[in-house]
C-alpha positions, 0 to 999 in steps of 0.5 A: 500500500502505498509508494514504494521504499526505492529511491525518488527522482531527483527534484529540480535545483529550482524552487518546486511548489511543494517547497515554497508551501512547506516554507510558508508553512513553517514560518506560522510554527515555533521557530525551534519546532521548525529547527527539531523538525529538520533535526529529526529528519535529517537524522533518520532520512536516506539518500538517493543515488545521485546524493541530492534528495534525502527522503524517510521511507514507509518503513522509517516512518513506522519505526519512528513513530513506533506503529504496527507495519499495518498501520505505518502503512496507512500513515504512509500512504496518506503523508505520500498523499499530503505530501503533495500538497499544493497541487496534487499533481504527483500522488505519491509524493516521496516523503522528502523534508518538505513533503513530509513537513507539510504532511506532519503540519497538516496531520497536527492540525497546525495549518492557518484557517485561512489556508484550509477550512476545517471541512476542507482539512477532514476532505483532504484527510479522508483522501488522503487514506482512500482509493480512487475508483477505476472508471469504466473502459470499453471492454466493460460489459453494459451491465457493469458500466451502468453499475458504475454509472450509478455508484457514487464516483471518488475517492473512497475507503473500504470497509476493512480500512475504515475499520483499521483505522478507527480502531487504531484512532480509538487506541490512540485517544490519550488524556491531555498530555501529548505522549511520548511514542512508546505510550500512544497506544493505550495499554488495556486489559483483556477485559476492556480490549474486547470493547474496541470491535463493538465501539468500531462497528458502531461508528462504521455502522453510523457512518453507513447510517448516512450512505445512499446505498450501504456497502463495503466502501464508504464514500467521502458524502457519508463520511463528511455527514458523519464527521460534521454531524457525530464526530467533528473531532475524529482525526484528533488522536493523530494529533499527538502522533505527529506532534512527535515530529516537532519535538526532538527527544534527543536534544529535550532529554528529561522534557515532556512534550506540550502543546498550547491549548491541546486537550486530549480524551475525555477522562472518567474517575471509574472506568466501567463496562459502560463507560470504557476506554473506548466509549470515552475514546468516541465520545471525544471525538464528538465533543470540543475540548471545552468540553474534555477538560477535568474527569467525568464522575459517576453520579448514578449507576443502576447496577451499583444504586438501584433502579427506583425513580427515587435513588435516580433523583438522590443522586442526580438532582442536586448536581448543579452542572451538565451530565452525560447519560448512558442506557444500555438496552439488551435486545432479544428474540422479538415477534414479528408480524411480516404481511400478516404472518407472525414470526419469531426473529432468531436474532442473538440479543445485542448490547446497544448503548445509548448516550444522552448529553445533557446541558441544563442540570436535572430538575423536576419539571413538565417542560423540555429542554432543547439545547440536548442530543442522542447519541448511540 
């Protein structure tokens, strides 16, 4: 997957759009951000057989950022994509210093509003990670060239990916410090590491939510309705990732990595079977950082207080702050009535977990409130 681990041609002596952007770029960086950048870069990057270009290689680039080789994969093959930014004439880009440089702004989140939108970021990223489909040829039959005719055309993830990607996002979540590589990914028991599959097939579940047709690709349409709407904060564990490449460990020797204003995943006192690593992990990337700030506390649980109406209010009317709501439904065999016949589903029972934010404290009252939202 992927650009390949040969060496890159040779770029021309003259100033190439890619380098012109990577420096204006930079220049909205820390100066020493910059100067560790180019350190690190310099000190893991290979060369070419003229001796002129200097590049990192997909298998340096999973090394250093200490990731399964699955993983470095797909991190390499959207840096190749980013890196050839501004015009995208020439994807895969080789990881040289400014197109990797511009990769790790991007993927940090670092670049000026003014030069991309946030809706324009989240595209470029999902691009970055996806295949572009084949259009049709002449030796198709009619009946595939109208299936294609009627697919929705562009860039697009399969299923599979999407899945390894989010799992990979879900163990990235951290807590609000920026870690260092030998920590992002999140150590779990066994007990808790069997939550991430059910956490990811309801993101991937959500996200098909918004597809036109479901299947085994998912097209940037769903993707963006589903970013915008449930997730807008979905691409900020690669944040820490990356911000690896702005701070030089070596040089820093005893430091720890910080960054102005970044809040990681949302923190809870107790972790539960409910609210696990992973729920937390998924809940963060719906809400801004705002909201991430302090550890969640458990005011009412129906296994630990009782499920009577009167320890429900005990416990949660006196809280004068917002609260997060979680119900855990276990659907069963269910009687169906199918054209007048009835019928016994076979269906295994299912865990659903619905979540409810909720911004005004809890009091006893006949009116709504509006300012609230469902989740699942």
């Amino acid at each position: 997957m992927g650009q390949s681990n040969s060496a890159p041609t040779s770029v021309p002596s003259s100033l190439t759009k890619s380098q012109a952007f990577y420096r204006s770029l930079s220049k909205t960086l820390p100066p020493l951000s910059v100067q560790d950048y180019e350190a690190i870069f310099a000190s893991l990057a290979q060369t070419d057989d003229t001796g002129e270009v200097t590049y990192w290689t997909e298998d340096t680039l999973a090394r250093f950022l200490e990731v399964p080789s699955k993983i470095g994969s797909l991190l390499f093959k959207s840096a190749s994509y980013l890196a050839a930014l501004p015009t995208l004439e020439n994807v895969p880009a080789p990881l040289d210093k400014e197109g990797l440089g511009i990769a790790a702004i991007l993927l940090t989140q670092q670049i000026p509003d003014e030069v991309l939108s946030r809706r324009e970021l989240n595209r470029l990223l999902f691009n970055s990670f996806a295949e572009i489909p084949p259009k049709a040829t002449d030796s198709e039959t009619d009946k595939e060239a109208s299936e294609k005719r009627y697919r929705p055309y562009g860039p697009q993830i399969p299923v599979a990916t999407m899945t390894s990607l989010i799992l990979f996002l879900l163990s990235m979540s951290t807590s609000h410090s920026l870690t260092t590589p030998e920590t992002t990914l999140v150590s779990t028991t066994e007990s808790s590491r069997r939550h991430a599959p059910t956490t990811a097939k309801a993101i991937i579940n959500a996200i098909q939510g918004y597809a036109k047709s479901p299947s085994d690709l998912i097209h940037y349409d769903a993707f963006r309705a589903f970013i915008e709407r449930d997730s807008p904060y979905f691409f900020d564990p690669l944040v820490p990732l990356f911000q690896n490449f702005f701070f030089d460990r070596q040089k820093w020797t005893g430091k720890t990595l910080l960054r102005e204003g970044w809040i990681g995943a949302m923190e809870t006192e107790n972790l539960t079977d409910t609210m696990n690593l992973f729920t937390l992990a998924q809940l963060s990337m719906f809400f801004p950082k705002e909201w991430r700030m302090g550890k969640m506390v458990a005011l009412y649980a129906g296994s630990r207080d009782g499920f009577s109406m009167g320890m429900f209010e005990s416990k949660v009317l006196k809280y004068p702050g917002i609260t997060f709501l979680s119900i855990v439904l276990i659907t069963g065999p269910s009687i169906l009535l199918v054209r007048g016949i009835t019928k016994s589903s076979e269906t295994d029972p299912e865990e659903v977990l619905l979540g409810v934010y909720v911004s005004t404290p809890w009091k006893s009252s006949s009116k709504g409130i509006s300012d609230h939202f469902l989740c699942h």
